[in-house]
PyMOL Python script that loads the backbone (N, CA, C, O; Angstrom):
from pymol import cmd

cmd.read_pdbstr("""\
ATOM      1  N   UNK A   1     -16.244 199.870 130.501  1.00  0.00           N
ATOM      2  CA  UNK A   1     -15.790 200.581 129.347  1.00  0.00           C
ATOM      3  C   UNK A   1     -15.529 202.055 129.652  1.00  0.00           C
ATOM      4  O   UNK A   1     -14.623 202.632 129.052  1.00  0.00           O
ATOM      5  N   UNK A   2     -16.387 202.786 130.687  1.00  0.00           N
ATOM      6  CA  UNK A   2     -16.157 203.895 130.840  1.00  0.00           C
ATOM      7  C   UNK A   2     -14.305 204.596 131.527  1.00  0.00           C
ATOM      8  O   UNK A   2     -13.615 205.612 131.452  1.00  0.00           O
ATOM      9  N   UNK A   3     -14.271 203.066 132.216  1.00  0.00           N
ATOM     10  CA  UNK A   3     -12.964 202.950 132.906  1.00  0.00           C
ATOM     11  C   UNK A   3     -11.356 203.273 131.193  1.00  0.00           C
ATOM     12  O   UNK A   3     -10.167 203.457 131.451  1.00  0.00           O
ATOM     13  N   UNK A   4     -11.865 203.237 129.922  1.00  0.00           N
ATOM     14  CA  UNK A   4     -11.084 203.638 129.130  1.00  0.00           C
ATOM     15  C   UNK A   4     -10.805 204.633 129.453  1.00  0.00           C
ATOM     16  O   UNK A   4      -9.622 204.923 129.632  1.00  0.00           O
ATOM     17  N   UNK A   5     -12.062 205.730 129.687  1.00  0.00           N
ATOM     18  CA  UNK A   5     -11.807 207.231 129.460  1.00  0.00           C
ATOM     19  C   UNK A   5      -9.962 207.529 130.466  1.00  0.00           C
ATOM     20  O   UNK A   5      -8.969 208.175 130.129  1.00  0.00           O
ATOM     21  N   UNK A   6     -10.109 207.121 131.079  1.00  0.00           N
ATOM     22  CA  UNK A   6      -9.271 207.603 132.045  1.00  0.00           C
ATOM     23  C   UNK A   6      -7.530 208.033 131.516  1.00  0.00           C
ATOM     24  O   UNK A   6      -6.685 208.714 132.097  1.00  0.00           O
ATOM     25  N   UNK A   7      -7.472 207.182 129.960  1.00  0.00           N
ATOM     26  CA  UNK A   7      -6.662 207.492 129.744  1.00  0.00           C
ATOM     27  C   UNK A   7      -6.833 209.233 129.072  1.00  0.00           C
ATOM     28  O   UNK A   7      -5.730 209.649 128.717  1.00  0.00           O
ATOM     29  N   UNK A   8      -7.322 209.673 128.978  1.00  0.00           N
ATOM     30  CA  UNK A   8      -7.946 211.379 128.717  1.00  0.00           C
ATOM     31  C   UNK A   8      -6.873 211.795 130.147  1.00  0.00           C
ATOM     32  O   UNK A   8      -5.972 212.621 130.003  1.00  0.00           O
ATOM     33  N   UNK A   9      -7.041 211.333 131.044  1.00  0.00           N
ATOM     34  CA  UNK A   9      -6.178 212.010 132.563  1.00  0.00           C
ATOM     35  C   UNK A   9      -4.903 211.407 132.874  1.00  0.00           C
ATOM     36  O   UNK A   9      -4.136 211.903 133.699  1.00  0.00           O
ATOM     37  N   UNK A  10      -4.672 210.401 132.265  1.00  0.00           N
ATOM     38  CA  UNK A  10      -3.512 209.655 132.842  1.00  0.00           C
ATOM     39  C   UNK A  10      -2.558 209.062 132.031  1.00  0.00           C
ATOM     40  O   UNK A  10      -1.797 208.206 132.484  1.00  0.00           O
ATOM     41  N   UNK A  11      -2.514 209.516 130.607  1.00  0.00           N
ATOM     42  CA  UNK A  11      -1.571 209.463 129.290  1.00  0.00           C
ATOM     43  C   UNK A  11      -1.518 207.865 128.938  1.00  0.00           C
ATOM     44  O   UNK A  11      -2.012 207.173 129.829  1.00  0.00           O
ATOM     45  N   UNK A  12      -1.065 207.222 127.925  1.00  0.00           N
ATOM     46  CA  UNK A  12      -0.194 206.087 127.404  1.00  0.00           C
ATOM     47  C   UNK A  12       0.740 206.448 127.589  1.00  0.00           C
ATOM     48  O   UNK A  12       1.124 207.544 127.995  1.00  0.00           O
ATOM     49  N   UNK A  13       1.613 204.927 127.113  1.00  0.00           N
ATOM     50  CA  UNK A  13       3.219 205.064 126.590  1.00  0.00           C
ATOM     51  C   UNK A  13       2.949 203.804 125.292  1.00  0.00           C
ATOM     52  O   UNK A  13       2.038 202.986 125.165  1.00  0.00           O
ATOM     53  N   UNK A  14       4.461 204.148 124.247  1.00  0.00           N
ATOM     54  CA  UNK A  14       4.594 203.161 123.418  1.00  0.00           C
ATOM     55  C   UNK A  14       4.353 202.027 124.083  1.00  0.00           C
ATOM     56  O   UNK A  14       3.606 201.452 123.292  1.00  0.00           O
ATOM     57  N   UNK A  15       4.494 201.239 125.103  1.00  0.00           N
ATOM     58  CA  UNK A  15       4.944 200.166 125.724  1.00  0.00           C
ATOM     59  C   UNK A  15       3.483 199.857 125.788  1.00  0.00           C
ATOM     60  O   UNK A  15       3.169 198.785 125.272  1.00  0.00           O
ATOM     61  N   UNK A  16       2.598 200.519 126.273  1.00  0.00           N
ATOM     62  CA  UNK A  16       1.213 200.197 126.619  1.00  0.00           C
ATOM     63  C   UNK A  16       0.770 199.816 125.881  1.00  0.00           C
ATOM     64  O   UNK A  16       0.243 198.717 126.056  1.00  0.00           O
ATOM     65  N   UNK A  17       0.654 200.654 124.168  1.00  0.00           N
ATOM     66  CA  UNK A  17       0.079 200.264 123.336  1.00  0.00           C
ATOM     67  C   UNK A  17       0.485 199.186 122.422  1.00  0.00           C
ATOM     68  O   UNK A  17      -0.356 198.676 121.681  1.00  0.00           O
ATOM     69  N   UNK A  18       1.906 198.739 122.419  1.00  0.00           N
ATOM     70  CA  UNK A  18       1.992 197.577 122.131  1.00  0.00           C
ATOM     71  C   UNK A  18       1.340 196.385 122.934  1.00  0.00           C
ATOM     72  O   UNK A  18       0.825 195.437 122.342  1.00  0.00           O
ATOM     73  N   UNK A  19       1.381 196.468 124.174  1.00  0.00           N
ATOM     74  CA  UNK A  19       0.670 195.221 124.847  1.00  0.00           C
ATOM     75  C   UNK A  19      -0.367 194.946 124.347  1.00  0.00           C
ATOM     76  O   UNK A  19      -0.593 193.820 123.904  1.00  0.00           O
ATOM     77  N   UNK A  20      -1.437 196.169 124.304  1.00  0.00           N
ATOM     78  CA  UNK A  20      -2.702 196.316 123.652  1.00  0.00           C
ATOM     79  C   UNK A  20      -2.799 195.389 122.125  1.00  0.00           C
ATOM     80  O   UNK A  20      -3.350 194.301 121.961  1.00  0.00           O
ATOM     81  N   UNK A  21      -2.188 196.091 121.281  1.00  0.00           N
ATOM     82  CA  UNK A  21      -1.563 195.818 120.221  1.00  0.00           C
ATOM     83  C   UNK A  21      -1.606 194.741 119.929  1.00  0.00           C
ATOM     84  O   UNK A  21      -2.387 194.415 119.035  1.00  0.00           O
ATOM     85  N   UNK A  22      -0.754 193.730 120.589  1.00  0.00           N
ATOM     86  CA  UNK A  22      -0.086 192.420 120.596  1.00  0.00           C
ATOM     87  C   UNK A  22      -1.532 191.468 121.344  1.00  0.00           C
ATOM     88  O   UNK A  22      -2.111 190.467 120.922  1.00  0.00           O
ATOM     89  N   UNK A  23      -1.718 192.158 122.385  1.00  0.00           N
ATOM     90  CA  UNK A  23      -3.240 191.390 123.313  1.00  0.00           C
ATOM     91  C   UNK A  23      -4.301 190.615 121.972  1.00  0.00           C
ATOM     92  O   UNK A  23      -4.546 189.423 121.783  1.00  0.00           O
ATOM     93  N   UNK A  24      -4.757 191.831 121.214  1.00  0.00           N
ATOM     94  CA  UNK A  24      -5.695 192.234 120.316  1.00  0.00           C
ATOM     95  C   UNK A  24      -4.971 191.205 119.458  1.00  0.00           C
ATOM     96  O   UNK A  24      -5.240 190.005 119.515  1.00  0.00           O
ATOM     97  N   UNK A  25      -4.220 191.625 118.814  1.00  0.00           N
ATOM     98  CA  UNK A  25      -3.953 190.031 117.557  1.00  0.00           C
ATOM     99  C   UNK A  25      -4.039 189.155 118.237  1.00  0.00           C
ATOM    100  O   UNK A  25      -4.977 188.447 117.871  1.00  0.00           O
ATOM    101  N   UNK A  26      -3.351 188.629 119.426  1.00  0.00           N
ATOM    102  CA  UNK A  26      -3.632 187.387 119.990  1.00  0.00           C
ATOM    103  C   UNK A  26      -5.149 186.485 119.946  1.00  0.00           C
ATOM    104  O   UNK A  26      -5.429 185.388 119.462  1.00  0.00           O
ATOM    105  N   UNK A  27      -6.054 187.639 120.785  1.00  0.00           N
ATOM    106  CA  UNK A  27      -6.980 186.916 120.981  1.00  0.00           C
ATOM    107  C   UNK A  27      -7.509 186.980 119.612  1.00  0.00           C
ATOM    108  O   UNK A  27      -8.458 186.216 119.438  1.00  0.00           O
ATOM    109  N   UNK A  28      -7.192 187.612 118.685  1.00  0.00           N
ATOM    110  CA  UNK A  28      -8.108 187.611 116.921  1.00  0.00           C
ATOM    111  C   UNK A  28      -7.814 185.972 116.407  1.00  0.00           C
ATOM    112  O   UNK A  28      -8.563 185.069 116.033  1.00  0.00           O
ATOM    113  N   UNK A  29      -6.778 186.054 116.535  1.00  0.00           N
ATOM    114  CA  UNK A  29      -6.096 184.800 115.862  1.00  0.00           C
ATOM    115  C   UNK A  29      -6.639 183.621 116.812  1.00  0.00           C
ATOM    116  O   UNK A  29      -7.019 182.662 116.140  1.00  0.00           O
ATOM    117  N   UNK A  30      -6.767 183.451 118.118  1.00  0.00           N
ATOM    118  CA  UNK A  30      -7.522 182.890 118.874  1.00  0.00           C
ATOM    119  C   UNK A  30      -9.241 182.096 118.494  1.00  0.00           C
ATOM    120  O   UNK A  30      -9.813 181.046 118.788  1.00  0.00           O
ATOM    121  N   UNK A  31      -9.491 183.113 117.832  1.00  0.00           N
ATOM    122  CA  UNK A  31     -11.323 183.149 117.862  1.00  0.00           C
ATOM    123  C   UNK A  31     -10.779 182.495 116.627  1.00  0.00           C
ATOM    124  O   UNK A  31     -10.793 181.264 116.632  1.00  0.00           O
ATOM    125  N   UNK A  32     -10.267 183.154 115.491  1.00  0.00           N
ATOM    126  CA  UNK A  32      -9.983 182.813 114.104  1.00  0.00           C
ATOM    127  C   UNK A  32      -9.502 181.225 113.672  1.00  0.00           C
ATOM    128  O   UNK A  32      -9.995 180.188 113.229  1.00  0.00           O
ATOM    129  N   UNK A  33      -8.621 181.597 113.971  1.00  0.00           N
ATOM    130  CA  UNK A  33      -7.186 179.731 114.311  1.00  0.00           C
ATOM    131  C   UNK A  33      -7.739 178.853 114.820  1.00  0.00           C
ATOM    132  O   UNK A  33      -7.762 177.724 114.329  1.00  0.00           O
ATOM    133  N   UNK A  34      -8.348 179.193 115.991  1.00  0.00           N
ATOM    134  CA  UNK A  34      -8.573 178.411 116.862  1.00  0.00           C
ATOM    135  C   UNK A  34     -10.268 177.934 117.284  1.00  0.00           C
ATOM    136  O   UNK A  34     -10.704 176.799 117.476  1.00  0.00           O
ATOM    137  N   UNK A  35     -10.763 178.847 117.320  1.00  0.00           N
ATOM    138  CA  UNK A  35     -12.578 178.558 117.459  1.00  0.00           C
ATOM    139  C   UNK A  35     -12.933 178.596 116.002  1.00  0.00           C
ATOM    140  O   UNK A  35     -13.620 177.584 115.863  1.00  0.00           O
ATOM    141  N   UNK A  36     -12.853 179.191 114.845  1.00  0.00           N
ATOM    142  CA  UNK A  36     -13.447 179.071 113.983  1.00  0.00           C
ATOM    143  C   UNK A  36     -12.840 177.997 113.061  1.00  0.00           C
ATOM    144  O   UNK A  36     -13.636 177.145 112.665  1.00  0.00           O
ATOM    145  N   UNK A  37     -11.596 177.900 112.665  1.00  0.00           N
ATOM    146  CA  UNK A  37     -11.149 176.898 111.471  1.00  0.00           C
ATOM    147  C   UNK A  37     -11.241 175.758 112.760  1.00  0.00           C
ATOM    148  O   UNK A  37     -12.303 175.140 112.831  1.00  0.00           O
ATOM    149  N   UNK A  38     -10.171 175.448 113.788  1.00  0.00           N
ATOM    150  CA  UNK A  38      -9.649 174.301 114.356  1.00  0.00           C
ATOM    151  C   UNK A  38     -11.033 173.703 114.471  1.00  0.00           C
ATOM    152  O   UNK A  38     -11.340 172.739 113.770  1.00  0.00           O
ATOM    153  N   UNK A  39     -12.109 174.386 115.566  1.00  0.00           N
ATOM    154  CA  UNK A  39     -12.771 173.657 116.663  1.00  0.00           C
ATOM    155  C   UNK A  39     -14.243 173.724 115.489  1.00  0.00           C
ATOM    156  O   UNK A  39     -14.835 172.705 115.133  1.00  0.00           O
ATOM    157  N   UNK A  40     -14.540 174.842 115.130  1.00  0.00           N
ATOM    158  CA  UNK A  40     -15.819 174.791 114.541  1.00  0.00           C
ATOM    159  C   UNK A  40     -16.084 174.357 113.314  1.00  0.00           C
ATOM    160  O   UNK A  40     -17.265 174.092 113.094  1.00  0.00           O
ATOM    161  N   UNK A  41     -14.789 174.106 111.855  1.00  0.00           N
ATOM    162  CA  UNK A  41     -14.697 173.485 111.008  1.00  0.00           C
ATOM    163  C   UNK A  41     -13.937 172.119 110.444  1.00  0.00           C
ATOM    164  O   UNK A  41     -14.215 171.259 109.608  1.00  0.00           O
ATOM    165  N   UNK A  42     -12.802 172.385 111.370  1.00  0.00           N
ATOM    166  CA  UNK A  42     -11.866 171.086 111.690  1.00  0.00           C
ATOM    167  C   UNK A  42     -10.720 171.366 110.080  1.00  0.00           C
ATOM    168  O   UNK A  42     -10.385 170.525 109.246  1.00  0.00           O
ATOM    169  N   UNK A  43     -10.500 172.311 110.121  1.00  0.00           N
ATOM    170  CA  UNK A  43     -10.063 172.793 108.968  1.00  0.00           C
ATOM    171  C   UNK A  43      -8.441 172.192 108.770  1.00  0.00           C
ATOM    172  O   UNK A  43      -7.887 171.782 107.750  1.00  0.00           O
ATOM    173  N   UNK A  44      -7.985 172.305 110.027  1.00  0.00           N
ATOM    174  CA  UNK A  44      -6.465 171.323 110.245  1.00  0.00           C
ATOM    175  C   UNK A  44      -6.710 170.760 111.943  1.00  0.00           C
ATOM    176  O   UNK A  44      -7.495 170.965 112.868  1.00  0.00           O
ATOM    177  N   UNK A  45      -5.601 170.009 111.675  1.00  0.00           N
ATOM    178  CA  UNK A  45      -5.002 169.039 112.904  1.00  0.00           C
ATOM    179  C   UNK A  45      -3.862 169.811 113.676  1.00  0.00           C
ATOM    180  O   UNK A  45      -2.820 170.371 113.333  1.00  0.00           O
ATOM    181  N   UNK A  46      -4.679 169.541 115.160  1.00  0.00           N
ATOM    182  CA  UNK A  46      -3.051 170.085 115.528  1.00  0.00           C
ATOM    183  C   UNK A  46      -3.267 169.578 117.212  1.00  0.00           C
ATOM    184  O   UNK A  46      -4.361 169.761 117.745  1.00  0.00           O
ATOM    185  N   UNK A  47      -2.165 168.957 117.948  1.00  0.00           N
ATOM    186  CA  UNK A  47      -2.002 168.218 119.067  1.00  0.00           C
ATOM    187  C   UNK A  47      -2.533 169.240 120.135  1.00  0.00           C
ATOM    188  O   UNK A  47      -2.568 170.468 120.051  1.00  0.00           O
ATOM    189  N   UNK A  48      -2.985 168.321 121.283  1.00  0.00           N
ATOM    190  CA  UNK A  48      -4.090 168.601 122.431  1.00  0.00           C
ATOM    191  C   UNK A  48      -3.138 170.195 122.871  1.00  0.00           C
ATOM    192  O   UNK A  48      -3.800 171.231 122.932  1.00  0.00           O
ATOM    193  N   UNK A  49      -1.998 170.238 123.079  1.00  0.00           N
ATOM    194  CA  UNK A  49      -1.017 171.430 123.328  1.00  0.00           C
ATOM    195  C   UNK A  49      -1.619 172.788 122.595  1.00  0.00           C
ATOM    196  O   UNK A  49      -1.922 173.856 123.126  1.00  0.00           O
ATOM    197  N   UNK A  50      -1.666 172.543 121.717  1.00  0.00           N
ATOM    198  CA  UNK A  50      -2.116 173.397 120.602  1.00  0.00           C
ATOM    199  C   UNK A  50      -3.765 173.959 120.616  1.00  0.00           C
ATOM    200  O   UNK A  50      -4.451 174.980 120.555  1.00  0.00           O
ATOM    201  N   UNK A  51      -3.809 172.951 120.705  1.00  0.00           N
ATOM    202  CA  UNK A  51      -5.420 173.006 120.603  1.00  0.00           C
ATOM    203  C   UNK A  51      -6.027 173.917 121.797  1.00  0.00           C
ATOM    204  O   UNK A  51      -6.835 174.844 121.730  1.00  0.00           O
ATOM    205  N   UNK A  52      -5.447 173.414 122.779  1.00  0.00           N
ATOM    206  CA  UNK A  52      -5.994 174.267 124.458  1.00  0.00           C
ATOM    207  C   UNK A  52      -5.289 175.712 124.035  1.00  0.00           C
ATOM    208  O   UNK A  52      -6.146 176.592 123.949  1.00  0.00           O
ATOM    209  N   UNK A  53      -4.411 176.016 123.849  1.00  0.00           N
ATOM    210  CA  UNK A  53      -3.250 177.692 123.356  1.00  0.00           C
ATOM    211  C   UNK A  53      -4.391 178.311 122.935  1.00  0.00           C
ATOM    212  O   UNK A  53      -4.874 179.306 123.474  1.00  0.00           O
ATOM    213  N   UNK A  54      -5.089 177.413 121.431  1.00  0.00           N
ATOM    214  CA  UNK A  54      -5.707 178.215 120.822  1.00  0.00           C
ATOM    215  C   UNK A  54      -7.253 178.960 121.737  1.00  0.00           C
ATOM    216  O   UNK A  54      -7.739 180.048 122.047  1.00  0.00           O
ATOM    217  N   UNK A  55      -7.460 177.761 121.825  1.00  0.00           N
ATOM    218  CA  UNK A  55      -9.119 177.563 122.862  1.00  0.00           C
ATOM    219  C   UNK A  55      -9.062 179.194 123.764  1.00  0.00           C
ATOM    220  O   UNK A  55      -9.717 180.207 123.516  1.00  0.00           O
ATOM    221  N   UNK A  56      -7.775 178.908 125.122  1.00  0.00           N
ATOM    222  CA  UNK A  56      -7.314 180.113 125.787  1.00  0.00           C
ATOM    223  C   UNK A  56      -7.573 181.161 125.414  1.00  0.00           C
ATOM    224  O   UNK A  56      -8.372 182.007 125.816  1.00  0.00           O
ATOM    225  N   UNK A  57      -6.484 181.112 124.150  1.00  0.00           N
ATOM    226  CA  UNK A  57      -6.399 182.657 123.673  1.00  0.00           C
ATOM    227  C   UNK A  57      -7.818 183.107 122.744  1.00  0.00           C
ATOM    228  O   UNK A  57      -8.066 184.309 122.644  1.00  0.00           O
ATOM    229  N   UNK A  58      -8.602 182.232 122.169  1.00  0.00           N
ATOM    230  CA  UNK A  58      -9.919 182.544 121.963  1.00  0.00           C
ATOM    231  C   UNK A  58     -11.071 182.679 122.894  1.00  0.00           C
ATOM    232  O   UNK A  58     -12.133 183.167 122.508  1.00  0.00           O
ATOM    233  N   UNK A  59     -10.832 182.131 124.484  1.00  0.00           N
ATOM    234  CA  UNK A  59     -11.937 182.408 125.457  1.00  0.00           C
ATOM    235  C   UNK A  59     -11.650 184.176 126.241  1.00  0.00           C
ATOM    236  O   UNK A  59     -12.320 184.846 127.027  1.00  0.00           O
ATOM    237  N   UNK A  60     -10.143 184.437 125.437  1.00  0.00           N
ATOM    238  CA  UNK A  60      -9.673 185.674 126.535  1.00  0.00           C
ATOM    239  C   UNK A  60     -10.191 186.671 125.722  1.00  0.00           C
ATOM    240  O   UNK A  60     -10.198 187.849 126.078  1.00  0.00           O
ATOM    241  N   UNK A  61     -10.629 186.285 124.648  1.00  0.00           N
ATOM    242  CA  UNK A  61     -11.600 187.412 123.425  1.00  0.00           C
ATOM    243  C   UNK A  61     -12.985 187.741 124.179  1.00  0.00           C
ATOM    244  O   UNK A  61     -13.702 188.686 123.852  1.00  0.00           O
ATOM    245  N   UNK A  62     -13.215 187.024 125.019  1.00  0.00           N
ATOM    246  CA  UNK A  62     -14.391 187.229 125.990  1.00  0.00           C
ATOM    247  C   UNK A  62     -15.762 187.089 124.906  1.00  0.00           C
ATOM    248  O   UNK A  62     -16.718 187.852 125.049  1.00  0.00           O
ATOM    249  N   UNK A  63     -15.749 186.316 124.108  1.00  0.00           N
ATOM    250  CA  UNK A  63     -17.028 185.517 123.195  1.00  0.00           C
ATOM    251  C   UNK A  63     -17.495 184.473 123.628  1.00  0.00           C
ATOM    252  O   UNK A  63     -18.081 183.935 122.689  1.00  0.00           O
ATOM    253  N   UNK A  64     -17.562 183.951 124.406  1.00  0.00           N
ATOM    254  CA  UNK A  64     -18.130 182.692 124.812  1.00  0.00           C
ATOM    255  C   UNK A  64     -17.090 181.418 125.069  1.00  0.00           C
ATOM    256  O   UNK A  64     -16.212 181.428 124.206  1.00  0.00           O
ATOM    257  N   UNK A  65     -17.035 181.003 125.429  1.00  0.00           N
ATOM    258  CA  UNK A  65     -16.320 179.570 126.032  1.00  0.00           C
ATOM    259  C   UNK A  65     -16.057 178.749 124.387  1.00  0.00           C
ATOM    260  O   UNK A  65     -16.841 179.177 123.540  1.00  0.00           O
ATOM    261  N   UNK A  66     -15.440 178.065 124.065  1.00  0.00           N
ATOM    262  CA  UNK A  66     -15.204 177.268 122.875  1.00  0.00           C
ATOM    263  C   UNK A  66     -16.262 176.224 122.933  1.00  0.00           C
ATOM    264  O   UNK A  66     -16.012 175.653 121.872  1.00  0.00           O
ATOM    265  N   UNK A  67     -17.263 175.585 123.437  1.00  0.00           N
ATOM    266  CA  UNK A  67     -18.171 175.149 122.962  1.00  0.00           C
ATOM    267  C   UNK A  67     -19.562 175.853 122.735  1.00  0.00           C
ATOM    268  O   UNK A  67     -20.416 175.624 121.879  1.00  0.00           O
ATOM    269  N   UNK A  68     -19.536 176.770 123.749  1.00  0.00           N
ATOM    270  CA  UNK A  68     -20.755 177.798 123.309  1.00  0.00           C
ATOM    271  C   UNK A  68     -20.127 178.638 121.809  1.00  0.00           C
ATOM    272  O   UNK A  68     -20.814 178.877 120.816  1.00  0.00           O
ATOM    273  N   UNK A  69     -19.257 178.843 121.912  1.00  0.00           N
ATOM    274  CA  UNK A  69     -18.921 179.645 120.488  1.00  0.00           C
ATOM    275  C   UNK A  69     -19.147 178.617 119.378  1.00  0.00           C
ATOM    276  O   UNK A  69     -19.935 178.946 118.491  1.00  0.00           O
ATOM    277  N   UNK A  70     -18.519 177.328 119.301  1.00  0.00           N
ATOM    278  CA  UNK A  70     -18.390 176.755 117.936  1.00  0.00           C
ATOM    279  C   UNK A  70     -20.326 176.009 117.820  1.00  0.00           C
ATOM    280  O   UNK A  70     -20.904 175.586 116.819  1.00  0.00           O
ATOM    281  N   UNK A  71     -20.655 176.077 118.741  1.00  0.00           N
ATOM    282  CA  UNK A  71     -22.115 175.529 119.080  1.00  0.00           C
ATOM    283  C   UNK A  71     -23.299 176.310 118.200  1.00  0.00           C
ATOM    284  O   UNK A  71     -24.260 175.801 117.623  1.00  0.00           O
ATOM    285  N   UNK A  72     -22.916 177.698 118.286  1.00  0.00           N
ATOM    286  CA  UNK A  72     -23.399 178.758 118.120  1.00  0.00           C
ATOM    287  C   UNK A  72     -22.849 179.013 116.260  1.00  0.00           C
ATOM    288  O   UNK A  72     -23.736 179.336 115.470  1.00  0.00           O
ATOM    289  N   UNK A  73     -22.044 178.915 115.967  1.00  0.00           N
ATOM    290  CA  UNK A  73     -21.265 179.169 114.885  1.00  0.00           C
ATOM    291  C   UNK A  73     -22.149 178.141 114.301  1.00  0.00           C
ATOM    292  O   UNK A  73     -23.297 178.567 114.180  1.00  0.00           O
ATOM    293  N   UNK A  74     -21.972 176.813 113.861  1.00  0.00           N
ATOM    294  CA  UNK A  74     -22.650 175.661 113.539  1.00  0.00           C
ATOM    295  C   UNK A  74     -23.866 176.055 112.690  1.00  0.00           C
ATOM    296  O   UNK A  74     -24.118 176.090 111.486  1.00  0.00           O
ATOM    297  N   UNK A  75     -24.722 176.428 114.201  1.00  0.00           N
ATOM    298  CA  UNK A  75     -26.073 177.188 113.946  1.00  0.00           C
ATOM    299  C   UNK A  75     -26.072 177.987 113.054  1.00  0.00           C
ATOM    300  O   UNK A  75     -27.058 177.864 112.327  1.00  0.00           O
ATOM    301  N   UNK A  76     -25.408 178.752 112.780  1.00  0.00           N
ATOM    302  CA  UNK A  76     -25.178 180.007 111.983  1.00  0.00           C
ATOM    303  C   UNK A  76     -25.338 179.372 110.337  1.00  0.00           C
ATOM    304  O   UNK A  76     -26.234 179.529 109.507  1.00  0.00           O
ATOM    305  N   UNK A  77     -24.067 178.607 110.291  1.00  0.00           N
ATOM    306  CA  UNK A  77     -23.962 177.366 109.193  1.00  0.00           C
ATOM    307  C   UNK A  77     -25.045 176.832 108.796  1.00  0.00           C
ATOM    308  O   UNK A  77     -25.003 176.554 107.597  1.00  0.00           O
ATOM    309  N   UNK A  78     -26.474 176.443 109.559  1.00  0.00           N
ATOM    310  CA  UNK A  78     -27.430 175.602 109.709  1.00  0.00           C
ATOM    311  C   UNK A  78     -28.367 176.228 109.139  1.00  0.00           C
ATOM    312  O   UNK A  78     -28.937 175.673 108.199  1.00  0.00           O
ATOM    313  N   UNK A  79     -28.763 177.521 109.548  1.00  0.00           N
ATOM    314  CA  UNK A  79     -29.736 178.479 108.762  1.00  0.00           C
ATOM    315  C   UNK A  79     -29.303 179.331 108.052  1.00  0.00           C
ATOM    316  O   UNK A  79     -30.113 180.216 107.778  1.00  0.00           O
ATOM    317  N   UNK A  80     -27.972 179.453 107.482  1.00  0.00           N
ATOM    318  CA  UNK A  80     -27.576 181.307 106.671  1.00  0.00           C
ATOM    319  C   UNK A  80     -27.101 179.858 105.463  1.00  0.00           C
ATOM    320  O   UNK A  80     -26.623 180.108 104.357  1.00  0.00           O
TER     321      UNK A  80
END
""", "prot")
cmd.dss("prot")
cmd.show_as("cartoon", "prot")
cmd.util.cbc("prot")
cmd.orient("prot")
C-alpha cells in the first residue's frame, strides 16, 4: 500500500484513472453479481460461462476465493 504514495512523485493521467475506475466497478460487481446474489444466494441462473466471469472478477477483489467467501457469508446469515 505504501507503493500508492509514489504517485505524490510520479503524476497520473486520465487514462490511468479510468483503468482504476473501470478495475474497481468490475471487481464490485464481481463480489456483488457474482459471490453474493449468484453463488451465495442463488438469486438467478446463469450458464457455467457466466458463472466462472463472475467468480474471476470477484476473486480479483482479493476477498477470498468463491467458496471461502460464500462459506463465510452463509455463516454470517446463520448467526446475524
Amino acid at each position: 500500500h505504501l507503493a500508492c504514495l509514489a504517485v505524490l512523485f510520479t503524476g497520473t493521467s486520465a487514462v490511468a484513472l479510468a483503468v482504476a475506475a473501470v478495475a474497481y466497478v468490475a471487481r464490485a460487481f464481481g463480489v456483488t453479481a457474482g459471490f453474493h446474489r449468484l453463488l451465495a444466494h442463488g438469486s438467478f441462473k446463469a450458464n457455467r460461462g457466466t458463472q466462472f466471469g463472475l467468480a474471476l472478477l470477484g476473486s480479483l477483489a482479493t476477498q477470498g476465493g468463491p467458496l471461502w467467501w460464500v462459506s463465510h457469508h452463509r455463516d454470517h446469515h446463520r448467526y446475524s
